[in-house]
N, C-alpha and C positions, 0 to 999 in steps of 0.2 A: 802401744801408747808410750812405751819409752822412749826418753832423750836419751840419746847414746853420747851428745857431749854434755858434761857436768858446768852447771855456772849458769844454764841458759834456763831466763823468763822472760815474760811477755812484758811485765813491765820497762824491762831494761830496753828491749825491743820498740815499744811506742813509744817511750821517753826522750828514744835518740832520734828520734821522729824533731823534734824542739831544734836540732842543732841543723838543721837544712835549711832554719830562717836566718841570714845575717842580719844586721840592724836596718836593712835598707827594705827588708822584707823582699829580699832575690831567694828565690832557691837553690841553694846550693846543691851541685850534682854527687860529687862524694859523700857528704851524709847520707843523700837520696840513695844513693847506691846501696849504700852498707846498712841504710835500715831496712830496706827493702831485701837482701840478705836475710836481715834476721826474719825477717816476716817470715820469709820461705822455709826455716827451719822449723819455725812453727807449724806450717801446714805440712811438713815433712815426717814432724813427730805424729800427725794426726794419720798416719799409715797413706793408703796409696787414694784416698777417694779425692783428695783435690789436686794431684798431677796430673790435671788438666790445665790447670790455671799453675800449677809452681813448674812447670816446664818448659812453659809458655814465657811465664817472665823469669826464668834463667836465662831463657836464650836473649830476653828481652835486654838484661843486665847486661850480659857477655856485648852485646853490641856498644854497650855506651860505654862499658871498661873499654873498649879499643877508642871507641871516640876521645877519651877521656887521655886516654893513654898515645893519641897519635900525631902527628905534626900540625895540628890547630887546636892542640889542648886546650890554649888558654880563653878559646871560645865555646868550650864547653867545660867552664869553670861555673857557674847557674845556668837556671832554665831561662832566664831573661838575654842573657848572654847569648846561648844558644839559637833562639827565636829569631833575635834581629842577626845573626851571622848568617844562619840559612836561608833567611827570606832574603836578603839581600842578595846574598847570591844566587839563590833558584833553586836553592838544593833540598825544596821539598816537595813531592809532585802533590799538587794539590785539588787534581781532578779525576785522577787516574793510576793507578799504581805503573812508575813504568822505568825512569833513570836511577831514582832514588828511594830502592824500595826500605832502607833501613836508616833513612834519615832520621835523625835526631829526636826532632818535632813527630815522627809519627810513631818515633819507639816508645818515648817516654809517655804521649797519648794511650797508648795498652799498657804500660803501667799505671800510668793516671784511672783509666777507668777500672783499673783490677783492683785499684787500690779502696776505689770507692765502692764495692763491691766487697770486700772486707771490713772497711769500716762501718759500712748496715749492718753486717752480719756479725761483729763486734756489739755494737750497739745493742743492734735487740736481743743477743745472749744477756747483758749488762741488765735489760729494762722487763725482760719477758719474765715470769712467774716461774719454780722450781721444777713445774711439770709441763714444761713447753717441750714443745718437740722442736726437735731442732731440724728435720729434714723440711719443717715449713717455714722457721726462721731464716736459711739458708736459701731453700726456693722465692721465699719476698724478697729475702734480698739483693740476690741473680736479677731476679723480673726487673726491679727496679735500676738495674744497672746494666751490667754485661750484656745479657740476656738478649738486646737490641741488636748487638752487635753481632750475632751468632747464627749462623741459617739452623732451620727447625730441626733439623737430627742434631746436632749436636747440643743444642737445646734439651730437645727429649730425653737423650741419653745421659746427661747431668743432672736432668732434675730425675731421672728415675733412681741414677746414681746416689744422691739424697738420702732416699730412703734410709739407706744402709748406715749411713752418719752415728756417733754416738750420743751417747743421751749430753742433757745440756749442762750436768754434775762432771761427766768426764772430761767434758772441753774445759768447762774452767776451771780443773784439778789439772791438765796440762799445759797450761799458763804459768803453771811452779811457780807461782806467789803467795800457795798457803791453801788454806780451806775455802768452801768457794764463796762465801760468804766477803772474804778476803777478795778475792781473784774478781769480783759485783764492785768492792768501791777501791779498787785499780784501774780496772775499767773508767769510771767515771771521770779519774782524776789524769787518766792518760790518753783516753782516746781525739779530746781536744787538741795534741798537737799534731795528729792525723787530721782530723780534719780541719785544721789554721793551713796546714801544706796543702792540701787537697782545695780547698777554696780561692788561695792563693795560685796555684796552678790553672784552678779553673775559668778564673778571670782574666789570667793573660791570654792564655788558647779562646776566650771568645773574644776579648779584644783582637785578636787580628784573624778572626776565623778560622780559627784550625780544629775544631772541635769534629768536624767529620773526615780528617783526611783518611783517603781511603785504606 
């Protein structure tokens, strides 16, 4: 349950969640990146039972760093930006995975719902009682999110994985914001700007249907 780098909590981490909104309320892709980093350090410190999901959105990241990083950057400077570039030009298969499997619209989509799959399971650590179990906190929170997304083995094999989880004292002692009592009203006061991005995301993907690309 060691952080091997010194400086990092959870707070800092959801806080910078806050800077992915400009004034116009776009999502900015660079904040989105770099908080979504810290995320993963998070689930890094918690040993190996969620590299399922932080290897997943590493490689998810590593894809929009080159988008980000490549000769139409500046259309993937927000997720609004983004959207109307690729739709306009074609460049997201929308029925079928087949020209453009690491488009834009469908990478940041598996970070969008991993994200919301974190933020339940954020949540009900924050709301649940001090003798919650956490592998059913974790399992509600899967069901209601990812969980859809998933064919039934690997389904199975996660929520069995579960089990194995720490109790709900150790998670929010590796939050490194204090005692956990601390670590319950950080929680409360940060996890709002996860989900201001995550709702704001959510409604531009159902505004132009992109909620199920494959």
């Amino acid at each position: 349950m060691d952080d091997s780098e010194t400086g990092f909590n959870l707070k800092v981490v959801l806080v910078s969640f806050k800077q992915c909104l400009d004034e116009k309320e776009e999502v900015l892709l660079d904040p989105y990146i770099a908080s979504w980093k810290g995320l993963v350090r998070f689930l890094n410190s918690l040993g190996t039972i969620f590299s399922f999901i932080s290897k997943d959105v590493v490689s998810k990241l590593q894809i929009m760093e080159r988008l980000r990083g490549g000769p139409q950057s500046e259309h993937y400077r927000s997720l609004q930006t983004m959207v109307a570039h690729e739709l306009s030009n074609q460049l997201v298969d929308l029925e079928r995975r087949s020209h453009h499997p690491e488009s834009g619209c469908r990478t940041v989509l598996r970070l969008h719902r991993a994200l919301h799959w974190l933020q339940l399971f954020l949540e009900g650590l924050r709301t649940s009682p001090e003798d919650a179990r956490t592998s059913v906190l974790c399992t509600d929170s899967y069901n209601a999110s990812l969980a859809a997304y998933h064919p039934w083995i690997v389904r199975r094999t996660v929520t069995v994985a579960f089990y194995a989880l720490p109790t709900r004292k150790v998670f929010l002692e590796a939050m490194n914001v204090g005692p956990p009592e601390q670590a319950v009203q950080m929680l409360g006061e940060a996890l709002p700007f996860i989900e201001r991005v995550y709702n704001v995301s959510q409604k531009l993907y159902a505004e132009h249907s992109l909620l199920d690309l494959p």
